[in-house]
VOBA-1610 file (N, C-alpha, C; in pm, whole numbers, padded with zeros to 5 digits, always signed):
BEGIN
Unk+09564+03340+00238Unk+09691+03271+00244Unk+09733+03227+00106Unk+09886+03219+00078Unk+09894+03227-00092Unk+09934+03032-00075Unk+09888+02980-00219Unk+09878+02866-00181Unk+10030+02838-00301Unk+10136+02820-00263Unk+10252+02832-00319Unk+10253+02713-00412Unk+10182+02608-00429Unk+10180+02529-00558Unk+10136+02602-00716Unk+10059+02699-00677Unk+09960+02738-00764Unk+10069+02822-00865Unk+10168+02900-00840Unk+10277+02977-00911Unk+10361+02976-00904Unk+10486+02944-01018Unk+10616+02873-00984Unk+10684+02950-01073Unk+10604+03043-01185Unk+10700+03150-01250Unk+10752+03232-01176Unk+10929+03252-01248Unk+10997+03335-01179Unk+10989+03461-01199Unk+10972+03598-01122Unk+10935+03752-01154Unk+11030+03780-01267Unk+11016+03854-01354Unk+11083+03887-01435Unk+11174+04005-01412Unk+11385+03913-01398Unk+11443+04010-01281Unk+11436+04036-01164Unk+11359+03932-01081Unk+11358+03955-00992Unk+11282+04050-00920Unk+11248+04132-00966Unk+11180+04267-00904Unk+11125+04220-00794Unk+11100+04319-00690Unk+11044+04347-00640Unk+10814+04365-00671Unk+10858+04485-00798Unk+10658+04459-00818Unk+10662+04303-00881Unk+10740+04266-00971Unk+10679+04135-01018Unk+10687+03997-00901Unk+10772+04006-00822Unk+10738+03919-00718Unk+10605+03968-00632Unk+10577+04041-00615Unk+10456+04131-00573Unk+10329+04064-00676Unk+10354+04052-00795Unk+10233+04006-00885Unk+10213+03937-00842Unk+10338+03813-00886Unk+10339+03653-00874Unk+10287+03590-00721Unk+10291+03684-00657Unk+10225+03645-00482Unk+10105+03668-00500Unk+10042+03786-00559Unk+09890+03843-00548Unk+09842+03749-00601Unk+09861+03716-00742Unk+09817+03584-00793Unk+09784+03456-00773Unk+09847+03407-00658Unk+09829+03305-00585Unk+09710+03316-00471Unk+09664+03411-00460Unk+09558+03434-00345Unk+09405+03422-00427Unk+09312+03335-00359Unk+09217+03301-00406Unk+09101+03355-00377Unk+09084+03474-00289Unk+09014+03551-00259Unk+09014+03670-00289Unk+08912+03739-00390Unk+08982+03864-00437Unk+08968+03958-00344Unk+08924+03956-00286Unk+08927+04085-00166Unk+09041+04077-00049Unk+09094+03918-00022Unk+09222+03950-00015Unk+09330+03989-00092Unk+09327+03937-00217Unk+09409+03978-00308Unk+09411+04148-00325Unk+09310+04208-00308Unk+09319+04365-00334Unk+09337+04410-00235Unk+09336+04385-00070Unk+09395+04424+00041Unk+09543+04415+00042Unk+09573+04284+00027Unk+09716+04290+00034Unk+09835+04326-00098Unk+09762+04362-00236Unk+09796+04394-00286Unk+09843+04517-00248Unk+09736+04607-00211Unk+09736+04750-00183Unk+09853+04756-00105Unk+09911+04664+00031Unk+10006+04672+00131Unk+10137+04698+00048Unk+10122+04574-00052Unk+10274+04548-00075Unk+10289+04623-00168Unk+10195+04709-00250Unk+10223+04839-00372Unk+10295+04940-00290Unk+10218+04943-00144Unk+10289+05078-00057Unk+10438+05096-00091Unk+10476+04959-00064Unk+10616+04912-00015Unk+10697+04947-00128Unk+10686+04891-00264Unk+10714+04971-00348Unk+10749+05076-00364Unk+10602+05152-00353Unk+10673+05362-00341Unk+10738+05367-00275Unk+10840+05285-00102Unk+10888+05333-00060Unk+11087+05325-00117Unk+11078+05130-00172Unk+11177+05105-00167Unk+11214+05091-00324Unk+11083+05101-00407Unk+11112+05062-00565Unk+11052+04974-00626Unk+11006+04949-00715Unk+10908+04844-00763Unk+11050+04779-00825Unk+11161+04841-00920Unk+11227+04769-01004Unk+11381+04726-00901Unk+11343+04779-00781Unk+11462+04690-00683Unk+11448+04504-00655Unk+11541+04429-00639Unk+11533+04319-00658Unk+11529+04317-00521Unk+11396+04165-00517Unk+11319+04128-00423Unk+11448+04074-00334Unk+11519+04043-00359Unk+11654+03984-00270Unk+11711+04036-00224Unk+11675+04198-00224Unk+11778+04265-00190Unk+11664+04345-00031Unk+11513+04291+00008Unk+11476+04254+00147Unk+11544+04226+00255Unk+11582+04074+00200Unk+11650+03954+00322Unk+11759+04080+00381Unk+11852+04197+00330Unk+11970+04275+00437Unk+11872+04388+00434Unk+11736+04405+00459Unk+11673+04549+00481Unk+11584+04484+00578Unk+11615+04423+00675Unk+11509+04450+00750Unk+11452+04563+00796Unk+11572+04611+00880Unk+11571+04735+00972Unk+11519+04873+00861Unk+11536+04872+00736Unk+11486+04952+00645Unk+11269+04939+00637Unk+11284+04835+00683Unk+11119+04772+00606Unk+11077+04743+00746Unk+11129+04746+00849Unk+11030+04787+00996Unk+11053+04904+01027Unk+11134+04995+00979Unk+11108+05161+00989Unk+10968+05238+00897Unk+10997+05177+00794Unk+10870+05202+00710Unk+10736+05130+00697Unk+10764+05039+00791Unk+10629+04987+00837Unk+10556+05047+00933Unk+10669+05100+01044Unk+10625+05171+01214Unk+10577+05284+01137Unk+10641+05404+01061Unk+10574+05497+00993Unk+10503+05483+00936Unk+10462+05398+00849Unk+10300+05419+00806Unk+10170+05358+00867Unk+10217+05311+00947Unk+10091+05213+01068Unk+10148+05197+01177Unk+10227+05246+01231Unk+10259+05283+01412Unk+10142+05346+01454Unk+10043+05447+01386Unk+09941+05471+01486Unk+09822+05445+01431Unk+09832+05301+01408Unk+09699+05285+01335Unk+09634+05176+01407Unk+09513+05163+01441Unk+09479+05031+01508Unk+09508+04905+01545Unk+09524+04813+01580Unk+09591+04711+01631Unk+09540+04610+01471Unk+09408+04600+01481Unk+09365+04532+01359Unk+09449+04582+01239Unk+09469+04711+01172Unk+09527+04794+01074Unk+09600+04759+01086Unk+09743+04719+01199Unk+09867+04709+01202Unk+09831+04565+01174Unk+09805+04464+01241Unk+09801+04343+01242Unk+09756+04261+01086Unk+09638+04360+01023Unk+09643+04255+00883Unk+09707+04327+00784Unk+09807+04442+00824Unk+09931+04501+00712Unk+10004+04413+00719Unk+10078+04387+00862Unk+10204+04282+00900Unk+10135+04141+00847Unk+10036+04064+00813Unk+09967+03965+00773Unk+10028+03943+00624Unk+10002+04072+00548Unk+10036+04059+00403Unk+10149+04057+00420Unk+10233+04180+00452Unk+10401+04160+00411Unk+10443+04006+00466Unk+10400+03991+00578Unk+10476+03814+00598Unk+10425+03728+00519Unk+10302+03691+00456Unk+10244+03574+00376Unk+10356+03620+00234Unk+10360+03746+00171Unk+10450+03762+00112Unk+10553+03665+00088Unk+10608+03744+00226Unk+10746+03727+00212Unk+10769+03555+00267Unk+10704+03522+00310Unk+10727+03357+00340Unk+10668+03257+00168Unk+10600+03313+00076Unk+10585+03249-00048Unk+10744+03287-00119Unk+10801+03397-00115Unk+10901+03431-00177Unk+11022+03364-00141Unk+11009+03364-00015Unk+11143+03255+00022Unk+11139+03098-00018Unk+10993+03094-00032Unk+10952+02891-00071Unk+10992+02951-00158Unk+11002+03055-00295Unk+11011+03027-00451Unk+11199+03042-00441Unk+11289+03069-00302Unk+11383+03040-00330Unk+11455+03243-00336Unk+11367+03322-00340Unk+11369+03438-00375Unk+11440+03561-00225Unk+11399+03475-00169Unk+11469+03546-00055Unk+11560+03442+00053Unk+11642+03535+00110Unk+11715+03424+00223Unk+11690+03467+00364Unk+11643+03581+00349Unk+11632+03636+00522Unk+11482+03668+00553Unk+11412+03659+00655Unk+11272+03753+00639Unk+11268+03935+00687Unk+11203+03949+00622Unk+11246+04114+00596Unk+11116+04194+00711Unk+11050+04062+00792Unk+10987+04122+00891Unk+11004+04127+01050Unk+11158+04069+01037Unk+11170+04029+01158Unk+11181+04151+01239Unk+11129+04134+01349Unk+11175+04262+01431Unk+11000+04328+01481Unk+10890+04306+01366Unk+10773+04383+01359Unk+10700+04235+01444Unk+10573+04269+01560Unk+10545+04183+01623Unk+10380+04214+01595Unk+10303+04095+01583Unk+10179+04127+01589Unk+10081+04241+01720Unk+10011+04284+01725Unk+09986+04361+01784Unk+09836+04363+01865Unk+09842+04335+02041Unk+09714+04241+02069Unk+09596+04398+02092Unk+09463+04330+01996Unk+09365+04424+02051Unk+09331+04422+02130Unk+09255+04551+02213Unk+09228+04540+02321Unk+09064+04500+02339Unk+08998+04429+02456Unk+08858+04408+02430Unk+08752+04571+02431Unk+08679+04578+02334Unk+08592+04627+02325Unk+08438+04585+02310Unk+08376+04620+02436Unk+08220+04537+02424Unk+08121+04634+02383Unk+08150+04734+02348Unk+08054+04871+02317Unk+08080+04842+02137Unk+08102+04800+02038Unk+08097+04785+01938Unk+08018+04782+01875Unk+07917+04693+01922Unk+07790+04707+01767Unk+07656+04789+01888Unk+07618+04846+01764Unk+07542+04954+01734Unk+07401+04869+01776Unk+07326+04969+01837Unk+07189+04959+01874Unk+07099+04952+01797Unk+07024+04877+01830Unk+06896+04838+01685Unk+06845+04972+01602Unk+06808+05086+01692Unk+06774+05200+01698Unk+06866+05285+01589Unk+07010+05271+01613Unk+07110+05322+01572Unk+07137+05285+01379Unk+07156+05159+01404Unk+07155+05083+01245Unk+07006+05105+01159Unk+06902+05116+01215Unk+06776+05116+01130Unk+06773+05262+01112Unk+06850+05370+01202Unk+06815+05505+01167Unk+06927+05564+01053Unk+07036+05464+01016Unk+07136+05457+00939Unk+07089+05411+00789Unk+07023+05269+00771Unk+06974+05211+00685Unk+06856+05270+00559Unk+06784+05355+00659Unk+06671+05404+00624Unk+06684+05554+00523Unk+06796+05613+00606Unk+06867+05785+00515Unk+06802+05765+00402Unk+06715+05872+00385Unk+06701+05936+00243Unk+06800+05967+00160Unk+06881+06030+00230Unk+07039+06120+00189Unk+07109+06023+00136Unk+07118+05918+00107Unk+07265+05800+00077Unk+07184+05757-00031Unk+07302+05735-00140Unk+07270+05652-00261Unk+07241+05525-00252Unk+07175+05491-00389Unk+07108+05329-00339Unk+07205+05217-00332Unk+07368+05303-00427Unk+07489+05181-00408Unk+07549+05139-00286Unk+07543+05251-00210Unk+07586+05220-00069Unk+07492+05195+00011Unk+07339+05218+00040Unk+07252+05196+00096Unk+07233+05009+00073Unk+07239+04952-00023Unk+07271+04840-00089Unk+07384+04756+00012Unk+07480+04825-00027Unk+07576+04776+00037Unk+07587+04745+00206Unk+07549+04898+00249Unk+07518+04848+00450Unk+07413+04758+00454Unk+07284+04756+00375Unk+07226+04678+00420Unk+07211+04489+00387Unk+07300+04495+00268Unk+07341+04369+00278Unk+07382+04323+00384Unk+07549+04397+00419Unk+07604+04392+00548Unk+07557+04340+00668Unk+07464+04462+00699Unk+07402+04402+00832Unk+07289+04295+00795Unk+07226+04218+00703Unk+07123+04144+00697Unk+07170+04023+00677Unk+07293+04017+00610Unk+07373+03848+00645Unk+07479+03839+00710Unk+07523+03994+00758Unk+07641+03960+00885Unk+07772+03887+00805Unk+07759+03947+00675Unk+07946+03931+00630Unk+08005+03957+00602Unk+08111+03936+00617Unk+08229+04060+00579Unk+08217+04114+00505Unk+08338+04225+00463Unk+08296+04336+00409Unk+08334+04269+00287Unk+08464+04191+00290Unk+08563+04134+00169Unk+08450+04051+00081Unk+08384+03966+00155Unk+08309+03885+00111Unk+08173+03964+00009Unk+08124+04042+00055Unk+08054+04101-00024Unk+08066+04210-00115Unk+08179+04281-00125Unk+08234+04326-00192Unk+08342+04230-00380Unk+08322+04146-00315Unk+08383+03980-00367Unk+08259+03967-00514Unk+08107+03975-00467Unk+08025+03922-00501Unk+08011+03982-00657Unk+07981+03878-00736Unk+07978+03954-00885Unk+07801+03896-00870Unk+07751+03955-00974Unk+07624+03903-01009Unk+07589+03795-01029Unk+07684+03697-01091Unk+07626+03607-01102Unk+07642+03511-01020Unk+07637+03534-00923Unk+07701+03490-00765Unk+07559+03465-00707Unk+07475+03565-00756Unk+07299+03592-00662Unk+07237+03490-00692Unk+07160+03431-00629Unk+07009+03423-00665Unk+06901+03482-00606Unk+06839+03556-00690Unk+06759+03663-00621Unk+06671+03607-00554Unk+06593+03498-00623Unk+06434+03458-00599Unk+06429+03389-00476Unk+06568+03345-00388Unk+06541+03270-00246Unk+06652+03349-00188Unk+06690+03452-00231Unk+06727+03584-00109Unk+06882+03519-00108Unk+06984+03449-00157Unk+07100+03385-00135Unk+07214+03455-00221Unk+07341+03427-00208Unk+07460+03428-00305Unk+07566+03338-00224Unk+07639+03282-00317Unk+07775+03222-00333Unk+07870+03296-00253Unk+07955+03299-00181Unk+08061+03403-00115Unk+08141+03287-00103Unk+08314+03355-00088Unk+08409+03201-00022Unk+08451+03335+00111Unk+08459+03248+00156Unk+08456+03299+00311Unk+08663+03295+00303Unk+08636+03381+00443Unk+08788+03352+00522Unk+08864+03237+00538Unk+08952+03199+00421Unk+09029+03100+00434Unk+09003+03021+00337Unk+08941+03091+00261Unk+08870+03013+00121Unk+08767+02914+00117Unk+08733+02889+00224Unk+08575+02819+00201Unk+08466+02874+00130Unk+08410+02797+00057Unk+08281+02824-00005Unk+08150+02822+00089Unk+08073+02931+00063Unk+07983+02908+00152Unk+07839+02992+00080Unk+07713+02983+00178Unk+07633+03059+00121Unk+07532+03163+00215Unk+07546+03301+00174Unk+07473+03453+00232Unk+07326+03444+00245Unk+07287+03470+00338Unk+07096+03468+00308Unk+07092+03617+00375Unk+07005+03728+00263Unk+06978+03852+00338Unk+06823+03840+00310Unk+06758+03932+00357Unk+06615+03927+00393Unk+06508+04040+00296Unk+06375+04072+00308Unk+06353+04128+00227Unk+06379+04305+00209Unk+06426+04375+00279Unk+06505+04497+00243Unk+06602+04522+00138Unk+06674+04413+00158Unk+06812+04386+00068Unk+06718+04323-00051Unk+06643+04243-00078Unk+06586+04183-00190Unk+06537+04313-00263Unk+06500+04398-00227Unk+06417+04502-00292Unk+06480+04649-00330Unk+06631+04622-00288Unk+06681+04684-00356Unk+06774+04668-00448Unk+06800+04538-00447Unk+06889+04477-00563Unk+06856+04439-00690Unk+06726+04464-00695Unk+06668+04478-00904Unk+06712+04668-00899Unk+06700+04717-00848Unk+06707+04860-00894Unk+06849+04912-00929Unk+06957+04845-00810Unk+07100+04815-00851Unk+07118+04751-00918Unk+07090+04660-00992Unk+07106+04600-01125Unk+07079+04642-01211Unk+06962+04731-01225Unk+06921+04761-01351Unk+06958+04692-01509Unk+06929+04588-01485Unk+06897+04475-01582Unk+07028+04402-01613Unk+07129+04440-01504Unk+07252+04373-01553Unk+07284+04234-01513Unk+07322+04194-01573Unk+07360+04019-01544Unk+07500+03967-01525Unk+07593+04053-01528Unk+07705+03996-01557Unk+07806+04114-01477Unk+07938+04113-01429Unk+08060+04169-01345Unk+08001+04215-01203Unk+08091+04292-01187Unk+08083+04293-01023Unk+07890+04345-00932Unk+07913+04300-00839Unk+07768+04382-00814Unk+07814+04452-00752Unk+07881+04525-00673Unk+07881+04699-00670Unk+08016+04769-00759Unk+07951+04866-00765Unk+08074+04924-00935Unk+08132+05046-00849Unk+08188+05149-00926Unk+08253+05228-00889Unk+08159+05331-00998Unk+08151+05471-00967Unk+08070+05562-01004Unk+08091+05585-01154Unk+08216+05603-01172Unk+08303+05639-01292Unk+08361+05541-01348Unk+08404+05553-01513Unk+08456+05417-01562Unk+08610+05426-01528Unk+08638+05309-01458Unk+08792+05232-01393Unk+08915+05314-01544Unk+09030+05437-01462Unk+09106+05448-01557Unk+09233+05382-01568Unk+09262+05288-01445Unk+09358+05232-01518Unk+09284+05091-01554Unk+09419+05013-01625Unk+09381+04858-01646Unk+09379+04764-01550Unk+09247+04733-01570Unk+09243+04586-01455Unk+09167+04493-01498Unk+09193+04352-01413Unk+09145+04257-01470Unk+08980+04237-01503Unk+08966+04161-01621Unk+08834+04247-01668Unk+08737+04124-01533Unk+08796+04058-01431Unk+08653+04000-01338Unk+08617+04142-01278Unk+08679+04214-01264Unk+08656+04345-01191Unk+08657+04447-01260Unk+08607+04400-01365Unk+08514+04522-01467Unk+08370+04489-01487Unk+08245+04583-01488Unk+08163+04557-01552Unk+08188+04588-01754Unk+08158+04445-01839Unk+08215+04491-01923Unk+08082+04595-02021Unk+08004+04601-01970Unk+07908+04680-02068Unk+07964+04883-02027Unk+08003+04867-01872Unk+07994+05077-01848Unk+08147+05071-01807Unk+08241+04985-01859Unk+08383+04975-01775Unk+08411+05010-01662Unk+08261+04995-01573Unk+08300+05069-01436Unk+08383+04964-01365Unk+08479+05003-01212Unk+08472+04865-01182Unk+08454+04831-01056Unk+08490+04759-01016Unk+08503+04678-00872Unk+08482+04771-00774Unk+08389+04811-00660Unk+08404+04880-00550Unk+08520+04829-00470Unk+08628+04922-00452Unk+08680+04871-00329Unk+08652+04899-00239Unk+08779+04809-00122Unk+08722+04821+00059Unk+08739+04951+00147Unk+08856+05053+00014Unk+08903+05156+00080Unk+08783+05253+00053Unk+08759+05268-00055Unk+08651+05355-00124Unk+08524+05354-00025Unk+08454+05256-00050Unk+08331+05163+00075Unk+08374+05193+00231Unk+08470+05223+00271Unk+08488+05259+00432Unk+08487+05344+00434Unk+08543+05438+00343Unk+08592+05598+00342Unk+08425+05645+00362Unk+08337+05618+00226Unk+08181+05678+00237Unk+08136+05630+00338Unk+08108+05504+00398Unk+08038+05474+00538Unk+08105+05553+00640Unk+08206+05585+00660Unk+08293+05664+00790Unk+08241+05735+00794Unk+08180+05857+00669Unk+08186+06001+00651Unk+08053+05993+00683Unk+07922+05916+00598Unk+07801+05911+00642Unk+07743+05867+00726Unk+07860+05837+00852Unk+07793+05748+00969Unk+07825+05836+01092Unk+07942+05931+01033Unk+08001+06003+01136Unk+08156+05927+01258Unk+08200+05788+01132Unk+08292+05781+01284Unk+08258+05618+01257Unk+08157+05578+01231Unk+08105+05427+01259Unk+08214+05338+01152Unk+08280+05234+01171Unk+08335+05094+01054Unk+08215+05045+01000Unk+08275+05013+00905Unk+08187+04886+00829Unk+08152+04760+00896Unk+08284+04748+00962Unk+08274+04608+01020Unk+08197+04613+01173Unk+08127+04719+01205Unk+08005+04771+01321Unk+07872+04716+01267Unk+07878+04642+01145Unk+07745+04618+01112Unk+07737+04478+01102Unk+07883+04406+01060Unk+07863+04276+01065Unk+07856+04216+01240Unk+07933+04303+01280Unk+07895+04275+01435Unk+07796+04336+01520Unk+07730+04448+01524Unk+07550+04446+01515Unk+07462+04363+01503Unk+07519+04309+01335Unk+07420+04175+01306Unk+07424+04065+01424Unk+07538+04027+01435Unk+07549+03890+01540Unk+07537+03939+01663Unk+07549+04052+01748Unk+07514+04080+01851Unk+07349+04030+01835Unk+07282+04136+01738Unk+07166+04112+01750Unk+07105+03990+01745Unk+07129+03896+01622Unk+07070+03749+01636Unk+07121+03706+01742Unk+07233+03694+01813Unk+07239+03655+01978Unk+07119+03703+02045Unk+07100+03826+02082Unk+06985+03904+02171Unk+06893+03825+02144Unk+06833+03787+02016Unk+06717+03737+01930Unk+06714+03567+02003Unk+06837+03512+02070Unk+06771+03385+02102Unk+06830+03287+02008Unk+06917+03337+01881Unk+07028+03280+01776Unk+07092+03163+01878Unk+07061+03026+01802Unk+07169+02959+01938Unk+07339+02953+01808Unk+07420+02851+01889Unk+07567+02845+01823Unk+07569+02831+01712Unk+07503+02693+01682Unk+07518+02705+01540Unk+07458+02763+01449Unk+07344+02827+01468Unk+07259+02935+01379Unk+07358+03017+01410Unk+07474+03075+01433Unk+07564+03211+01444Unk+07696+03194+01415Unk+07704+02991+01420Unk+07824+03015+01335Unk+07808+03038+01183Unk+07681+02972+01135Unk+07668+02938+00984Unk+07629+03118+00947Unk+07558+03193+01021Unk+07560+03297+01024Unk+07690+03415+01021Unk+07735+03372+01098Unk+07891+03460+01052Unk+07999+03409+00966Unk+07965+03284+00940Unk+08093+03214+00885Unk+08213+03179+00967Unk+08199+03175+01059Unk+08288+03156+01198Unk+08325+02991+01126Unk+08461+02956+01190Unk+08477+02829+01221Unk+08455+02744+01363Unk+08476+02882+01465Unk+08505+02844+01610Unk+08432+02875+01709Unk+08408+02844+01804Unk+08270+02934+01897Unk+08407+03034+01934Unk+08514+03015+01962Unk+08567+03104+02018Unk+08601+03242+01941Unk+08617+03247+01806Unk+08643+03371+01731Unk+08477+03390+01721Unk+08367+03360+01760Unk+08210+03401+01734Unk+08243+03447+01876Unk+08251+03430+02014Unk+08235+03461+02124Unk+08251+03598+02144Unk+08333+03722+02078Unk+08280+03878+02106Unk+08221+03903+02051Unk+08147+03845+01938Unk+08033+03931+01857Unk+07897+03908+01929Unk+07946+03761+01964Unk+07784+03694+02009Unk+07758+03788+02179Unk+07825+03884+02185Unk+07817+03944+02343Unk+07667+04028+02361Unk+07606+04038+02436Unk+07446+04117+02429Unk+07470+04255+02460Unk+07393+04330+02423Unk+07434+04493+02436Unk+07401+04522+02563Unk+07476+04655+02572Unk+07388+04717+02715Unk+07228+04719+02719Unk+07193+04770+02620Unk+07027+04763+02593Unk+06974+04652+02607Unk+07011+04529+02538Unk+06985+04443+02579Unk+06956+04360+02728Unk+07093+04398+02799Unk+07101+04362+02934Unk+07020+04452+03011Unk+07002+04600+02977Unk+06922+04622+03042Unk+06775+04550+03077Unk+06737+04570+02920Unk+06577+04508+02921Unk+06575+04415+03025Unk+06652+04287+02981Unk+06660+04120+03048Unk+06626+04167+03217Unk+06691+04244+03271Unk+06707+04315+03406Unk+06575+04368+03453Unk+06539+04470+03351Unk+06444+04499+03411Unk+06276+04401+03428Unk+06307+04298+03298Unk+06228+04201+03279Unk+06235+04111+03416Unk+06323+04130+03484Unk+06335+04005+03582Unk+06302+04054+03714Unk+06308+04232+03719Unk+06302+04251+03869Unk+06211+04298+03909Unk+06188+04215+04016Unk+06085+04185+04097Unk+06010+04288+04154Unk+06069+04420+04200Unk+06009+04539+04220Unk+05959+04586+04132Unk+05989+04614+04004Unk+05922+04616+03886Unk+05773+04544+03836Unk+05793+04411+03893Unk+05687+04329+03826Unk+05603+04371+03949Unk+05607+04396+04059Unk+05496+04449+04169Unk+05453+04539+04097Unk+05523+04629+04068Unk+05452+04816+04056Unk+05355+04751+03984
//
């Protein structure tokens, strides 16, 4: 959420990309900041970076046509935190006075449907984790994932000097900007000196190649100019090497599983970073496997044989 005290310069001309800056800027999470950056760059290629941001408020009907086309068939979540950015947008732009109309009216959030088959079987994630075949940057990466169960933003967020290795922890600010702190276990400990390879300083996962355009140097390593993994990059390789599976199948794995495990509430809120039992309540759901076992543990024809 952009916290509208924080930037009060006016875009230069109005534009469209520089009101686009002056919003990104205000967001205190960089992994939101590079999600919703990415949204509102789209918007750009469609309508102009050097068109003036004021000239939204009479395009609605222009900017929910080109919203339905590029995410009309995209998941409910996909649609729902695109429409997230363009409105936080566009509601900072109107506080700076910049717009008079909202340029999303018309586009409606979009309800998911329940899915209880989501996270992956113990069986499933350890036969994932383990691949010979996957590099140690991404191998790194899922298994952070599933060993502290957090988001993807959040750990992707993490620069080095965020860690402390020697009690298994890092610094993360969670959803909504809270500060908080990750505990992964010893898998993840033992592969994060080898991903470092003696580095101390920018992002902890990089990008293969050194970053060609300019960006801000927190999201450079400054010794190999590599930079920042992003969230698109990081889904794209897990999709392909999983066959189909999200990223976000592992943070909810994780909490399925510490549920199964006997995890009570608050070991699963501090564990997911939840604020609510109620946004923890589909992750914390037990698998089929699970329910099986419990079942067969209980029945009574069984315990005769």
């Amino acid at each position: 959420m952009a916290t509208t005290a924080r930037a009060n310069r006016q875009p230069a001309g109005h534009s469209l990309g520089a009101a686009i800056d002056a919003f990104v800027d205000t967001l205190d999470n960089p992994g939101t900041a590079r999600n919703y950056g990415g949204t509102l760059r789209a918007l750009t290629r469609e309508l102009g970076a050097e068109n003036p941001v004021a000239s939204l408020s009479g395009s609605a009907a222009d900017v929910r046509s080109w919203f339905e086309q590029r995410w009309g068939n995209a998941a409910p979540a996909t649609w729902n935190r695109n429409l997230d950015a363009l409105r936080s947008a566009a509601r900072y732009w109107a506080d700076q006075g910049w717009l008079d109309a909202d340029p999303t009216q018309g586009l409606r959030r979009r309800r998911r449907p329940p899915d209880r088959t989501r996270a992956l079987s113990r069986a499933e994630v350890e036969g994932l984790l383990t691949r010979a075949d996957v590099g140690l940057r991404d191998k790194t990466v899922w298994r952070m994932l599933y060993e502290t169960a957090a988001r993807i933003s959040e750990v992707l967020s993490l620069d080095v000097a965020d860690l402390n290795l020697a009690i298994h922890q890092a610094r993360v600010r969670r959803k909504g900007g809270a500060a908080d702190i990750i505990v992964w276990q010893t898998a993840t400990a033992r592969l994060l000196p080898r991903l470092l390879d003696g580095r101390r300083t920018g992002p902890l996962f990089l990008t293969e190649r050194r970053a060609r355009l300019a960006l801000p140097s927190a999201d450079l390593d400054p010794t190999s100019g590599r930079a920042r993994l992003s969230y698109r990059r990081a889904a794209q390789v897990f999709e392909e090497e999983s066959g189909g599976w999200t990223l976000h199948q592992l943070r909810h794995s994780a909490l399925t599983h510490a549920a199964e495990a006997g995890a009570n509430t608050s070991t699963l809120l501090a564990f997911s970073g939840h604020t609510s039992v109620t946004s923890l309540a589909r992750y914390a759901r037990v698998s089929p496997e699970a329910l099986a076992r419990w079942q067969g543990a209980r029945d009574p024809a069984r315990r005769r044989r």
